[in-house]
N, C-alpha and C positions, 0 to 999 in steps of 0.2 A: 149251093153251099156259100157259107156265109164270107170265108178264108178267099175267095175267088171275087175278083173286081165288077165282073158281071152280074155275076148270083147274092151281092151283097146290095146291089143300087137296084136288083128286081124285086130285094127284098122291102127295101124300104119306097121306091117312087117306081111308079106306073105311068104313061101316059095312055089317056082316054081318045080312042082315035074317033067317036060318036062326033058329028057333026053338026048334029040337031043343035039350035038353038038353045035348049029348055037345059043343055048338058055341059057346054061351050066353057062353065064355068070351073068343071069340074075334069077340067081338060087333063092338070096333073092331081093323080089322086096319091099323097101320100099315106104311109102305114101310121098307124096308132103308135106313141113309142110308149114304155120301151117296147121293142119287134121281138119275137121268137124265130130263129131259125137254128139249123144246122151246120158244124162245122168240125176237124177235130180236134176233141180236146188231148193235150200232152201230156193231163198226169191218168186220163183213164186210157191212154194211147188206143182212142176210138173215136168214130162220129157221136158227137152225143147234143141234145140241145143246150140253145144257149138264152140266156135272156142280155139282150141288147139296147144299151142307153146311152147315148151323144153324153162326153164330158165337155167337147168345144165343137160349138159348128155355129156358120155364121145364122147370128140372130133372124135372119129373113126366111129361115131358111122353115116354114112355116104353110099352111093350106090358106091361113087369110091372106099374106101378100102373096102369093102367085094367084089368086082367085082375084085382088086388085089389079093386080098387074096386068091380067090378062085381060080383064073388063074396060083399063086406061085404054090396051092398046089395041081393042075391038073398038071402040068408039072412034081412037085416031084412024083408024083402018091401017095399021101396021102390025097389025099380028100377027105372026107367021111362030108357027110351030116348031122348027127348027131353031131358032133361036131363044126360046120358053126353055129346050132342051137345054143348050150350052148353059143358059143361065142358071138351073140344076144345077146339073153336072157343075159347074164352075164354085156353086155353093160349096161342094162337097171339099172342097180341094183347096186348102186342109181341114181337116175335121179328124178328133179322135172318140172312139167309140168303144166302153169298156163292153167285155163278155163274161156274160158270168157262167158257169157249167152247170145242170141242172142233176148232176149225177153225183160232183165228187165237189162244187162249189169254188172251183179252183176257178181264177180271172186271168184272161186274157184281154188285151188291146189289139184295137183296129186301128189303123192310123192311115189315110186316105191323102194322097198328097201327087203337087205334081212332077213327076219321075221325068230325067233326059228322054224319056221314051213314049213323053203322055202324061195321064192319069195313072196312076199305079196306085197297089194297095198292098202294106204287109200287116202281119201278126205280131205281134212279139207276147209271148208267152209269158207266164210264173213261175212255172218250172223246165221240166230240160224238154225242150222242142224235138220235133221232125219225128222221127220213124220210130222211136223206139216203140215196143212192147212190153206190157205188164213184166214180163221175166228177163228182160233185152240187162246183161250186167252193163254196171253203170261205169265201165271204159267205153265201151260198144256206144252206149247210150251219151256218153259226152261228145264222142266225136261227128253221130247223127246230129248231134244237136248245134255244132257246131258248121254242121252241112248246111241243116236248115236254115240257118240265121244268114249264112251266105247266100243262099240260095233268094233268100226274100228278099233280098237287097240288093240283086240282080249281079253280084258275084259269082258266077257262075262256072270259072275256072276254079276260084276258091272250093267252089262244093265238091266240085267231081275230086278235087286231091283230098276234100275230108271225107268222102264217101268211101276212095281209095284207105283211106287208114280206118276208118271202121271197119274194111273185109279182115283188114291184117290185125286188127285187134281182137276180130272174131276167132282168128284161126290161135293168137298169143293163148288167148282162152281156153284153148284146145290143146295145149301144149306144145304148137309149134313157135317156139321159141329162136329157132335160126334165123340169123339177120338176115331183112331184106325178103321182099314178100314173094318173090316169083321162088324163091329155093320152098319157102314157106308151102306154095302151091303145090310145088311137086313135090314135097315129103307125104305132103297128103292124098295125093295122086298115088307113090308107092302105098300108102296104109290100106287105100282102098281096095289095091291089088293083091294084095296081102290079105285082104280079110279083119285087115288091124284097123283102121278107121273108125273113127264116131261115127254111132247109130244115122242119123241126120244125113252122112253123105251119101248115100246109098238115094236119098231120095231126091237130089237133086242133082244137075249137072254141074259138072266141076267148071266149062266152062261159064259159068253166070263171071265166078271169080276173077278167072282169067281176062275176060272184056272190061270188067270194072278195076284190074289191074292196068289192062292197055291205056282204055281211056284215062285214069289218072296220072300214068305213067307223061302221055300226051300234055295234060296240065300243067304238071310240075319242069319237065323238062327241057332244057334248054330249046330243043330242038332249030338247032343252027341259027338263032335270033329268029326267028319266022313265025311273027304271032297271029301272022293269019289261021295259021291252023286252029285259031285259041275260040274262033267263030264257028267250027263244027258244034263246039261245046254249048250249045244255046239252048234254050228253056225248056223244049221239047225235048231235046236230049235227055238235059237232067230228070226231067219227069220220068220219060222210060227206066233209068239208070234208078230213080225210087219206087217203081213197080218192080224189080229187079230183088232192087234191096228187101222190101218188103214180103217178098214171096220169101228170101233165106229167113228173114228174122221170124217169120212162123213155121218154116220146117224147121230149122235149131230149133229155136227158144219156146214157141207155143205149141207143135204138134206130139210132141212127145208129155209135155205138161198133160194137152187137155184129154190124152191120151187114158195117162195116169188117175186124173182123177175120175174120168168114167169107170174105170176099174175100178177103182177103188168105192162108188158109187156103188155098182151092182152087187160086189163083194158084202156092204154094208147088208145091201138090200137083202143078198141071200141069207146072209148068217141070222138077221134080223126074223128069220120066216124061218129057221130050224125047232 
């Protein structure tokens, strides 16, 4: 995937570990640009492909000088592999790389740069980023998207409290309008029990809610000045915590949709054949 730092530099340089002589020169083999790959796009809120072209990277950054390069420092008998790498990798950083979507033509930016943490890589979008879905309303959808932008920027307390107000804007949607999102939780907790609930709840656990309650609650909250705990909250977290999300915004938003239009599909098809 192109949105990921690994899957984007395997997309574009390779090293050739052949040691043959006749090959030596072709030690890194860069991609043709612009490069094709996968990534996904935010206004088809899917994987979809992308076409990929460098708007800035540094000018060396090329098959003939690394093929020079590497042939100077074969001759000095200083070439070492290892350092052919950094010297890559070191190009890349900074470099920005527009995407274009080959579905719906919407552009996104790559922006390659080096992070308190390393190399890092974010996205920044055209339209409203991170999780939303085709049908996701566009409260729901403002505040994933304001997850996302946190999240790629290694804000990571920031996301889990915008994730936390995306649940509670899901549930506003729903009609639970009671301040404060844990009474929120449990009005819909009594709906279910009652048989009163939206379709939608019945198929998921109520806890999903409640965890992405906890943990945002943990975010935001004083909790006695103690921001060590702020380090539970780390990248793998969030990630879980958008496979979470993810799973609700297509039981709401998508399974009762694609539900409907199947019916409505076969409905066609029957009447069509009467």
């Amino acid at each position: 995937m192109l949105d990921k730092l690994d899957g984007f530099i395997k997309s574009i340089v390779r090293f050739d570990k052949n040691k043959d002589p006749d090959s030596i020169k072709r030690y890194v083999i860069l991609t043709e640009l612009p490069l094709k790959g996968s990534m996904r796009c935010s206004r088809c809120a899917d994987i979809r492909k992308n076409e990929v072209k460098p708007l800035y990277i540094s000018p060396n950054f090329n098959r003939t000088y690394f093929e020079q390069h590497q042939i100077r420092r074969i001759q000095l008998g200083e070439f070492k592999e290892s350092d052919l790498e950094k010297m890559v990798f070191g190009m890349l950083s900074p470099s920005l790389w527009e995407c274009k979507c080959f579905e719906c033509e919407s552009i996104s930016y790559i922006t390659i740069y080096n992070g308190p943490l390393g190399q890092e890589l974010i996205v920044l979008p055209s339209s409203f980023g991170g999780l939303s879905t085709v049908n996701t309303p566009k409260n729901v959808s403002f505040y994933l998207d304001q997850a996302n932008r946190a999240h790629i920027m290694g804000a990571s307390s920031a996301a889990m409290a915008m994730y936390r107000t995306a649940v509670e804007q899901i549930l506003v949607g729903e009609g639970y309008t009671v301040r404060m999102l844990g009474p929120k939780i449990q009005n819909l907790i009594k709906d279910i029990e009652s048989s009163a609930g939206p379709k939608w709840a019945s198929d998921i656990d109520i806890d999903f809610l409640q965890y992405i309650k906890r943990l945002g609650d943990s975010a935001i909250h004083a909790n006695d000045g103690d921001i060590e705990r702020q380090k539970n909250l780390d990248n793998e977290l969030i990630l879980s915590v958008k496979e979470a999300i993810s799973f609700l915004l297509y039981a709401i938003y998508e399974s009762a949709h694609k539900k409907k239009t199947l019916l409505e599909g076969l409905k066609s098809t029957m009447e069509s054949m009467k």
